[in-house]
C-alpha positions in Angstrom: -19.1 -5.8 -21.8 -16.6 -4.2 -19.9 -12.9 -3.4 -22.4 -9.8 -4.1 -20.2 -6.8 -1.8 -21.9 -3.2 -2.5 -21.5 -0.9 0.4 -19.7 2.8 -0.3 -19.1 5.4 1.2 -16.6 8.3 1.3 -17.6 11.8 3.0 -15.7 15.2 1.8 -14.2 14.9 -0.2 -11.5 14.6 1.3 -7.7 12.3 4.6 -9.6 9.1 4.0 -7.6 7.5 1.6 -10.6 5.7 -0.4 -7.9 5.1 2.2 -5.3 3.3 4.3 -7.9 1.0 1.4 -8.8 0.3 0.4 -5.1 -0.5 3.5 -3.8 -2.9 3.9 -6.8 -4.6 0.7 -6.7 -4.3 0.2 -3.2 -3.5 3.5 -1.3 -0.8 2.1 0.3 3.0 2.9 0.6 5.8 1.0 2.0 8.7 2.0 2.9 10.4 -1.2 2.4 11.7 -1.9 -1.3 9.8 -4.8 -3.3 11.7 -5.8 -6.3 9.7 -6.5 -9.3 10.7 -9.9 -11.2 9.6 -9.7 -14.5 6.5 -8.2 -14.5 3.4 -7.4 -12.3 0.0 -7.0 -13.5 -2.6 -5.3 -11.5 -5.9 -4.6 -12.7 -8.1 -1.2 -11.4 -11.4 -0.6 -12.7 -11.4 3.1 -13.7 -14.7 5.2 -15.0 -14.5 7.5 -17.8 -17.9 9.6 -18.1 -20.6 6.4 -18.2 -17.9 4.0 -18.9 -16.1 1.7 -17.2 -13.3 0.1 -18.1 -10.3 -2.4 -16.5 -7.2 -1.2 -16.8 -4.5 -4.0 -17.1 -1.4 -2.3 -15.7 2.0 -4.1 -16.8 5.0 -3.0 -13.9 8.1 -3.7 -15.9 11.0 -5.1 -14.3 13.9 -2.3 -14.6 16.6 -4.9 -15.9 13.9 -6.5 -18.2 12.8 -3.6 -20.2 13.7 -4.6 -23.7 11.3 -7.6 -23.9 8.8 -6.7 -26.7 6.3 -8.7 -25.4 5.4 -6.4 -22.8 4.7 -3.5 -24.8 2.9 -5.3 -27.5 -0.7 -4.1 -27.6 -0.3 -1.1 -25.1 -2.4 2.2 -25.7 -0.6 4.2 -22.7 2.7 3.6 -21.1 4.0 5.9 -18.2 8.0 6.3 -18.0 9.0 6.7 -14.5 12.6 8.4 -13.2 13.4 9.5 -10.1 14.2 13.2 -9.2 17.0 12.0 -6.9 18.7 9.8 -9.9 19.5 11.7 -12.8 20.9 8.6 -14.4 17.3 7.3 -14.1 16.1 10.3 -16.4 19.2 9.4 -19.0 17.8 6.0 -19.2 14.4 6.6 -20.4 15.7 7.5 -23.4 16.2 3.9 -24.1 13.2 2.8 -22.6 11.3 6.1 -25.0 13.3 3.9 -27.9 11.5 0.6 -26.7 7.9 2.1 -26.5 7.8 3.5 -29.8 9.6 0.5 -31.4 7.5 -2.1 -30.1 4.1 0.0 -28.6 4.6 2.8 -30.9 0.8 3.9 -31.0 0.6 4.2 -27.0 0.0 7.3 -25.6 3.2 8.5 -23.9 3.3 10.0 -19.9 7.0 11.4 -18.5 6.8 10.9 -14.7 9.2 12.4 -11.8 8.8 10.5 -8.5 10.1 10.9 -5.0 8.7 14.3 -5.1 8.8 14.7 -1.9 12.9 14.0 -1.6 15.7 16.8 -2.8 16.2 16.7 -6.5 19.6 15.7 -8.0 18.9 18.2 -10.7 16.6 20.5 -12.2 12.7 19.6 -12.7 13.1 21.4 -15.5 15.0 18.8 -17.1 12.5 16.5 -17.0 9.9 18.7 -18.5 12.7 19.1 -21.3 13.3 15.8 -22.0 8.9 15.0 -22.1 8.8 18.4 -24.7 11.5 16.3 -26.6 9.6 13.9 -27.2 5.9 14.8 -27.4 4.7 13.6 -23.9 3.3 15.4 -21.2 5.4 15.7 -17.7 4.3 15.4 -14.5 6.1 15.0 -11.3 4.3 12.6 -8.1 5.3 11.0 -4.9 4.4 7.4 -4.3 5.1 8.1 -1.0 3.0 11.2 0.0 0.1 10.4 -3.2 1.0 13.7 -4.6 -0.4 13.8 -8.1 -0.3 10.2 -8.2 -4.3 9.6 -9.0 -4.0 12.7 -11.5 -1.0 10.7 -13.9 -3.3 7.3 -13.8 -6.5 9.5 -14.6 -4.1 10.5 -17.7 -2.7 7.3 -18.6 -6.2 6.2 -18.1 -8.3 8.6 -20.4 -4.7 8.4 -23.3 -5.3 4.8 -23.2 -9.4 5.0 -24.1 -8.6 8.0 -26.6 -6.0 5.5 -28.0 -8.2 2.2 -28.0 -10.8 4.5 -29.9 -8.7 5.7 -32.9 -7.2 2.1 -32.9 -11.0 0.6 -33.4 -12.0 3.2 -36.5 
């Protein structure tokens, strides 16, 4: 029996939530902006040594972030800002509030996107504020699939480690 394991990403609005999942699940990018409402699940079937497992992955709506609903049951949740927005990075704090209020077991991934623009500020920020709070850091482009496959391998393995110690 295949296990389907619930990831959220979360972020401001107008971060790359939904590019990031597209051009995982699908490969694709567009260019055009698609405004979540609400929420979007997509599923992706992902293998881990002889095991494969559905991930359910929740898109969060940037303006509908504090619903608990949609972190309840999550092992991994990936917190998106965008390196061109440093008000994007000073609002996961609040979204880093949300997940470990109503998630607070799920395996945590800091995520920098538009990679391939100019940064607003440091990259080093980022990394500081993923030390802060115990997550690792990694900065992608939704547009050019840098490192993009890499964070969902993470969230991926974070939220089997997760289901695991959650079943003992």
């Amino acid at each position: 029996m295949q296990r389907t394991l619930k990831v959220i990403i979360g972020g401001e609005g107008n971060v790359g939530k939904t590019s990031l999942v597209r051009r995982y699940a699908r490969g694709k990018f567009s260019q055009a902006r698609q405004v979540t409402l609400g929420i979007d699940i997509t599923t992706q079937e992902f293998r881990i040594g002889d095991e494969v497992v559905k991930l359910a992955i929740w898109d969060i709506e940037g303006q509908s972030g504090n619903r608990p609903v949609f972190y309840l049951g999550a092992q991994a949740a990936m917190l998106v800002y965008d390196v061109t927005s440093l008000s994007s990075l000073e609002r996961l704090v609040e979204w880093y509030r949300r997940c470990r209020e109503y998630a607070p077991e799920a395996g945590l991934l800091i995520v920098g996107n538009k990679a391939d623009l100019s940064p607003a500020f440091p990259i080093l920020w980022g990394r500081v504020f993923a030390r802060v709070v115990h997550a690792p850091h990694a900065i992608v482009s939704a547009k050019t699939g840098l490192n993009v496959r890499g964070a969902f391998e993470f969230l991926a393995t974070s939220a089997v480690e997760r289901a695991a110690r959650q079943r003992v």
